[in-house]
Residue, then its C-alpha position, 0 to 999 in steps of 0.5 A: x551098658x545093661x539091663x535095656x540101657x537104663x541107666x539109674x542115679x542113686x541119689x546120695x541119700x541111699x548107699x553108695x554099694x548099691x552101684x555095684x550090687x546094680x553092676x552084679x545085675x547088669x545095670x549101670x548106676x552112679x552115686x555122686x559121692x564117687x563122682x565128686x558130685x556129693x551135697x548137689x542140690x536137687x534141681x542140679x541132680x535133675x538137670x545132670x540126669x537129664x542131660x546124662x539120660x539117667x533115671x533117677x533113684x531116691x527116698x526123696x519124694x515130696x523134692x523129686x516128684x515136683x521137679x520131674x513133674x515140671x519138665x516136659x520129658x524125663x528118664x524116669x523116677x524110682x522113689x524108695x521108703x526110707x528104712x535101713x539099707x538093706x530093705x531099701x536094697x530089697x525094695x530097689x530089687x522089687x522095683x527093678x523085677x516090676x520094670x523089668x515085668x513091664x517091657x523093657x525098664x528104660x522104655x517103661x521109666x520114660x515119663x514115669x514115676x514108680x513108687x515103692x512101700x514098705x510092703x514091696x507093693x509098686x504104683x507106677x504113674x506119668x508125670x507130668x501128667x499128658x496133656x488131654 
């Protein structure tokens, strides 16, 4: 496996190269057009992750955020801004360095949302929230 055992989905909004740039340092990641898995829809994607134990990584916020937030454990969401590929790749890139800052990333990903801007800035978060 690599990089801690966290295991990423690229979801088929961002490029599917990004599997083996990911591969290059030493994560292990799939996108569903090479899985036969492309045009799945959004609650199928999370339960696959879920069942696969696979962070899932994408630009769609408002869809994934809210499905994360109602199950009661989770490998994890990295949200990406939309732009081109190769900023998106670089903003993947700082978010992995974030993680990779924290502990080790499938440990910190649990239960966690990582948010990226544009600017590169990272805003990490649990969702579903804890219960108090």
């Amino acid at each position: 496996m690599g990089k801690d055992e966290l295991k990423l989905f690229i979801d088929e909004c961002l490029s599917p190269s990004f599997v083996q740039r990911l591969a290059e340092r030493g994560y292990w990641a799939i996108h569903p057009r090479d899985y036969g898995r492309a045009g799945e829809l959004d609650h199928e994607v999370l339960r696959r992750c879920l069942e696969e134990d696979r962070a899932i990584v994408t630009e769609n916020a408002i869809d994934f955020r809210k499905l994360v937030g109602d199950v009661e454990l989770h490998p994890g969401l990295i949200i990406l801004p939309s732009l081109d590929r190769e900023t998106s790749w670089a903003l993947l890139e700082r978010a992995l360095a974030y993680l990779e800052g924290r502990g080790t990333p499938a440990d910190v990903m649990v239960n966690h949302v990582l948010e990226v801007a544009a600017d590169g800035s990272c805003t990490m978060y649990e969702l579903p929230k804890p219960q108090e």
